[in-house]
C-alpha positions in Angstrom: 0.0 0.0 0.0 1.1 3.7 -1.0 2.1 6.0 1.5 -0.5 8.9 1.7 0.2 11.9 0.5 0.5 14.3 2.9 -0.5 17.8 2.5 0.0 20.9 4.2 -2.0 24.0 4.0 -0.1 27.3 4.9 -2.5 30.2 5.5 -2.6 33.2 7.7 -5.0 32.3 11.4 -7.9 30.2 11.5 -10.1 33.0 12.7 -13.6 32.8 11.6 -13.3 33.7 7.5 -14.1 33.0 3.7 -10.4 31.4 3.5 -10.3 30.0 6.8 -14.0 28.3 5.9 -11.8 26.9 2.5 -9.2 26.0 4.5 -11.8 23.7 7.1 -13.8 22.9 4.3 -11.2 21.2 2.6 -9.8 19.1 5.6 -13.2 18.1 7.2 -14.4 17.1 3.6 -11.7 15.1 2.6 -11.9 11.8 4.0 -10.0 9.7 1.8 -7.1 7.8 3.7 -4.5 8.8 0.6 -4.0 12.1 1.5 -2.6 13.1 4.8 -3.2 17.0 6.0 -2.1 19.5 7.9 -2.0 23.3 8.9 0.7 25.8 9.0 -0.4 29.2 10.4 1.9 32.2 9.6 -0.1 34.5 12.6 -1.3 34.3 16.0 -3.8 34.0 17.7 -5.3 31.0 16.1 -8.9 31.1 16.0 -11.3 29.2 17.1 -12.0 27.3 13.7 -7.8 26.0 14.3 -9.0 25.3 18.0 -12.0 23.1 16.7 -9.8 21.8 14.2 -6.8 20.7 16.9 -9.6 19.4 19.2 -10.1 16.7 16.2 -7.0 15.5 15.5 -5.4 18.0 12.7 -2.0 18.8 13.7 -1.4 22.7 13.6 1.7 24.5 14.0 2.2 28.1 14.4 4.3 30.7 13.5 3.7 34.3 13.8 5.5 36.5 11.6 7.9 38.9 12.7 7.5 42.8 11.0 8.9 43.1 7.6 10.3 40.5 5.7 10.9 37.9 8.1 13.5 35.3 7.2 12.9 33.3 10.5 9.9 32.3 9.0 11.3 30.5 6.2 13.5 28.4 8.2 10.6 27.7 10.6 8.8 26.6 7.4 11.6 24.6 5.2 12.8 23.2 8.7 9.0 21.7 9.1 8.5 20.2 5.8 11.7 18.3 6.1 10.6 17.4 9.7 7.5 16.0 8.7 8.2 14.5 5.2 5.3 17.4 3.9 4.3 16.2 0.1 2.5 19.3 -0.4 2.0 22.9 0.5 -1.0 24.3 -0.1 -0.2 28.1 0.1 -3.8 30.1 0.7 -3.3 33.6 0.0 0.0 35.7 -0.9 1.9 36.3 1.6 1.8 32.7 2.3 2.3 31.8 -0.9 5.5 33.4 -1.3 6.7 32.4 2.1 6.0 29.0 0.9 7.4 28.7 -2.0 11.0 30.3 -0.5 10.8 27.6 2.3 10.4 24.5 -0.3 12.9 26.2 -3.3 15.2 23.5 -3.6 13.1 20.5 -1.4 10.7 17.7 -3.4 7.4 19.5 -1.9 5.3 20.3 -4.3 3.9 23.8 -4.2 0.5 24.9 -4.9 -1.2 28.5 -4.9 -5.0 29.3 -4.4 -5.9 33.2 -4.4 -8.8 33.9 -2.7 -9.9 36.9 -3.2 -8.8 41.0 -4.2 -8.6 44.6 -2.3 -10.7 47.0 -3.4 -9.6 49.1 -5.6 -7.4 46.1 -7.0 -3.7 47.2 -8.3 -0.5 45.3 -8.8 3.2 46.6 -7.9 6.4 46.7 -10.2 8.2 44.7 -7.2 5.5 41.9 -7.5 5.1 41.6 -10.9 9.2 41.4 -11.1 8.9 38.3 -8.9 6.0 37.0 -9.2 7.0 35.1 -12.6 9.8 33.6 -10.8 7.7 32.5 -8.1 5.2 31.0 -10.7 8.0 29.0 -12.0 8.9 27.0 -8.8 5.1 26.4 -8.2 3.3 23.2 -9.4 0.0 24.8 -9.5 -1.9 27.9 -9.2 -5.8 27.9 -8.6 -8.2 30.7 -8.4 -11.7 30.9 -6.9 -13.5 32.9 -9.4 -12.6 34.2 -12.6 -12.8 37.2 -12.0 -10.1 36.5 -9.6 -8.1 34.9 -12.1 -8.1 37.4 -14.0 -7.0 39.9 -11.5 -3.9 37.8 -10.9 -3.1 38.1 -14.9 -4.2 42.0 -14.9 -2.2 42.9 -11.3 0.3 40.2 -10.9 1.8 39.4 -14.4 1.0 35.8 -13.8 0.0 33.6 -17.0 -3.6 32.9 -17.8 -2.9 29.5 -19.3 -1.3 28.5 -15.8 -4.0 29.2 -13.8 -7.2 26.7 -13.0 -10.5 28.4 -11.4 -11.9 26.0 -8.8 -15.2 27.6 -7.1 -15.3 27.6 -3.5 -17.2 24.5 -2.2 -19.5 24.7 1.5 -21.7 22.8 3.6 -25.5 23.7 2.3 -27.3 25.7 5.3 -29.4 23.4 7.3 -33.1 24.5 7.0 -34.6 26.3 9.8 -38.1 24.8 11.4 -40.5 27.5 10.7 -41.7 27.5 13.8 -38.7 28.5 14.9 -38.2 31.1 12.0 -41.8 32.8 13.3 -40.3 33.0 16.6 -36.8 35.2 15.4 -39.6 37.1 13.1 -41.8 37.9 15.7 -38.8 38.9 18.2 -37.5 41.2 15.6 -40.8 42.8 14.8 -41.2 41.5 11.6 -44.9 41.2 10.5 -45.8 37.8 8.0 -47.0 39.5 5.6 -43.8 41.9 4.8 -41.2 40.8 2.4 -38.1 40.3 4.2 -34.6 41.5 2.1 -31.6 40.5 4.0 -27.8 40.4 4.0 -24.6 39.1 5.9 -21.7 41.3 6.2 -18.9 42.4 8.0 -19.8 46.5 8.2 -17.0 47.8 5.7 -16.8 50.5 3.0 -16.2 47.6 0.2 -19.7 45.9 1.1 -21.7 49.2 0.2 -24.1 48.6 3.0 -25.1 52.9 2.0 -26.0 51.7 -1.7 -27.9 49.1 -0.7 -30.0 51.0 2.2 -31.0 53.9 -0.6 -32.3 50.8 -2.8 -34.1 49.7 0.2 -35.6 53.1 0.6 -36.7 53.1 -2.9 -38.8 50.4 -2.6 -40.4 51.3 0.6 -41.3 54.3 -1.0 -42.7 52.6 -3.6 -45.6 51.5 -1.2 -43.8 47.8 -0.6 -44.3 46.4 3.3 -41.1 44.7 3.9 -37.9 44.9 6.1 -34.1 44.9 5.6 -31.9 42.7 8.4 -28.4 43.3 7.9 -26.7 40.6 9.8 -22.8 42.0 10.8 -20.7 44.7 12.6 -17.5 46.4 12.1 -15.9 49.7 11.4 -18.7 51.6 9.7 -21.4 50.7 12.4 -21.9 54.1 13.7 -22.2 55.5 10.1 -24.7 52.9 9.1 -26.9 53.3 12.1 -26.8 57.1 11.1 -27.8 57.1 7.4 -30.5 54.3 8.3 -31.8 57.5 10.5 -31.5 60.0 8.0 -33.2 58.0 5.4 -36.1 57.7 8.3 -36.4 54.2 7.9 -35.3 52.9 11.4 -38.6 51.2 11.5 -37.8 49.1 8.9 -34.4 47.9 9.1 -33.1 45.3 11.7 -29.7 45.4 12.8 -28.8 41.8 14.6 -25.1 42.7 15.1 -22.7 40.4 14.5 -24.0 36.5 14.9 -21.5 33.6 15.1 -24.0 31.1 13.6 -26.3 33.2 11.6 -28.5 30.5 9.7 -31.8 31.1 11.5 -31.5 34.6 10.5 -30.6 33.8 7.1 -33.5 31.5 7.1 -36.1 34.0 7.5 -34.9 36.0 4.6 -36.9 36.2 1.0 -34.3 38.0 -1.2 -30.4 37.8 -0.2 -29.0 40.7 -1.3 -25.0 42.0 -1.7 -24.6 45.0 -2.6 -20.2 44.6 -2.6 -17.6 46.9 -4.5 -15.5 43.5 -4.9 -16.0 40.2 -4.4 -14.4 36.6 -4.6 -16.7 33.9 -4.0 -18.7 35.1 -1.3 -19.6 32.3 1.2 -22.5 34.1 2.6 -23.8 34.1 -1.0 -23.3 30.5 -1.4 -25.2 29.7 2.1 -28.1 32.0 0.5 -28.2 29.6 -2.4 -27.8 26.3 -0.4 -31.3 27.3 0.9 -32.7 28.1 -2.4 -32.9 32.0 -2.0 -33.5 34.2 -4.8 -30.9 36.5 -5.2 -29.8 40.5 -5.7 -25.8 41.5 -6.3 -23.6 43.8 -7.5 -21.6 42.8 -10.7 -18.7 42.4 -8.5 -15.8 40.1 -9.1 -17.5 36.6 -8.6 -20.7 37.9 -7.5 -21.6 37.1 -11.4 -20.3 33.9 -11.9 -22.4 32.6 -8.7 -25.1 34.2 -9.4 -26.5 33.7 -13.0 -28.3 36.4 -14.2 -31.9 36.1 -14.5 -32.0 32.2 -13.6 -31.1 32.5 -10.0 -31.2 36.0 -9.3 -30.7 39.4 -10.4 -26.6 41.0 -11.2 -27.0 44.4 -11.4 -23.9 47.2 -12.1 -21.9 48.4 -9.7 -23.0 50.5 -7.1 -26.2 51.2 -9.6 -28.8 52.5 -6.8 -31.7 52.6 -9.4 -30.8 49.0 -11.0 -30.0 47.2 -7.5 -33.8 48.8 -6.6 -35.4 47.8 -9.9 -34.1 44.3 -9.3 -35.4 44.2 -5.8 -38.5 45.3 -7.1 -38.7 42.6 -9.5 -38.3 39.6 -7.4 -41.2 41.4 -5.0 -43.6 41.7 -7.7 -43.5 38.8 -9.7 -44.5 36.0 -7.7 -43.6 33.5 -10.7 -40.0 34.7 -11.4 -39.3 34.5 -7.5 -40.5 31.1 -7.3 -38.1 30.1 -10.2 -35.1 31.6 -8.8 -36.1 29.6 -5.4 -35.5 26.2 -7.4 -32.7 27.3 -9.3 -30.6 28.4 -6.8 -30.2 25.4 -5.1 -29.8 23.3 -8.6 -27.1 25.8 -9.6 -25.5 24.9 -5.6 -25.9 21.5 -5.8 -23.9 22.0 -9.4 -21.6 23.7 -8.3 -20.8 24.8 -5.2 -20.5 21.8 -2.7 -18.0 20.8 -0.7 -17.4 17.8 -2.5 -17.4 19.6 -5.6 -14.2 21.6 -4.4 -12.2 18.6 -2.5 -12.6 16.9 -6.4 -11.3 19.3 -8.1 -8.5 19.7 -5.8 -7.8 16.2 -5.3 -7.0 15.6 -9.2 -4.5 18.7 -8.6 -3.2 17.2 -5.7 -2.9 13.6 -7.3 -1.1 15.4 -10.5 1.4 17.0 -9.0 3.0 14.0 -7.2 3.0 12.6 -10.4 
């Protein structure tokens, strides 16, 4: 019998996140005895997904980076794979990407690259695009998580198209809420049955748009709709939020839950998901809207598009387009038929797409192709 292959994913924390969910996602869904996996952390503390994840079994190490350039790191890293026989590193991000691929120059590990996702506004650097080509050379494999991320990494970080493989990000589908249990939240938050309830989840930053999406919201109140906004999240721009929701003098019609470690039931009670981003990778939130068969509203926002297909599971509208993102949101309100549509096709197009067995495949046949 073949020795397994043993893998090891190098990321920054496993704090709660979209890459950190990739990251757990891919461990806890493979379960095939061949591969072998572990995680290297590059910053401390780390978070309580790593904590579960150690509980279980997975052997973590961690690092934390020094300021600057830290070359400690390196040898902490190349001293570990040689330690441990590591097959594979699985660099999420970067910055770990590129202390990865210093640490293995030279060793038989294989490296491989996933980007998850882009700032806002998205730019490269001479520096990177300098060394990035170089750093492409000693990798086995580079993967992105949306096109439009792809793309970005040709665009911003002179990497070559031809050498780069899209591979959506993969979750667990949402378990479904009982309804009596979704009357209860709605009747805590003062949400009547008969309103339409629009909803999002999202940390409370300038690249969300949360001020976009509450002027949309306003429109269609003022178009005589009954319905409420719950915006599931916290962060910086909380105070500026809670203001604008009072100068658009609609306090009575937007719920704000704060942030909510498991926010499913809350999710659950929602009619039309919206997200209303600048930029986007694959959003998970998204993905958990679609798991539950929700009819959706976005931006046309880096992956946003490629999740959600236009007018079969929802509605892409242009960026930071008040008037289209409250036409669309309209739409889904009025026409009972259309809604219903988008409710089935949303979960097909997850169930297509976007599970977690779906990912660990794809990455699997990477993994298996590199060692060979």
């Amino acid at each position: 019998m073949s020795k397994a292959i043993n893998v090891m994913h190098i990321t920054y924390d496993m704090r709660i996140g979209g890459t950190e969910m990739v990251v757990k996602n891919l461990i806890e869904g493979f379960d095939d005895p061949a591969f072998k996996m572990s995680i290297f952390c590059i910053e401390a503390p780390l978070g309580p997904w790593g904590e579960d994840l150690a509980n279980a079994g997975i052997p973590i190490t961690t690092v934390a980076r020094q300021p600057g350039f830290d070359r400690g790191l390196i040898k902490a890293i190349r001293q570990h794979l040689r330690e441990h026989n590591i097959d594979i590193i699985h660099c999420h991000q970067y910055t770990p990407w590129v202390y990865g691929v210093l640490a293995a120059a030279g060793l038989k590990t294989k490296v491989i690259f996933t980007e998850h996702g882009r700032f806002y506004p998205d730019f490269g650097t001479w520096k990177r695009k300098l060394i990035n080509p170089v750093l492409a050379w000693l990798t086995d494999a580079t993967t992105a998580i949306s096109s439009a991320t792809k793309q970005a990494l040709v665009t911003h970080e002179n990497l070559s198209a031809r050498n780069i493989e899209v591979i959506y990000n993969g979750i667990k589908a949402v378990e479904p809420v009982p309804e009596e249990t979704q009357q209860a939240l709605k009747a805590e938050l003062g949400i009547a049955a008969s309103q339409t309830v629009f909803g999002t989840i999202a940390r409370f930053d300038p690249i969300k748009n949360h001020l976009m999406m509450l002027r949309a919201f306003k429109d269609v109140l003022d178009a005589g709709k009954d319905a409420k906004l719950v915006i599931v999240g916290d962060g910086e721009m909380r105070a500026d939020i809670e203001t604008f929701i009072k100068e658009l003098a609609i306090s009575d019609h937007v719920v704000l839950t704060g942030y909510q470690p498991q926010p499913a039931q809350y999710l659950s009670i929602m009619d039309i998901f919206l997200l209303s981003s600048f930029s986007e990778g694959t959003s998970m939130t998204l993905l958990e809207a679609m798991s539950l068969g929700k009819p959706c509203v976005v931006t046309d926002a880096g992956g946003n598009a490629e999740v959600i297909a236009d007018q079969q599971n929802g509605l892409v509208t242009g960026n930071d387009e008040q008037r289209e993102f409250a036409d669309a949101m309209h739409t889904l309100v009025n026409d009972t038929d259309t809604y219903h549509q988008y409710q089935q096709a949303s979960l097909a197009r997850f169930n297509a797409l976007f599970t977690v067995a779906a990912m660990c495949q794809s990455f699997r046949k990477i993994y298996t192709t590199v060692m060979q």
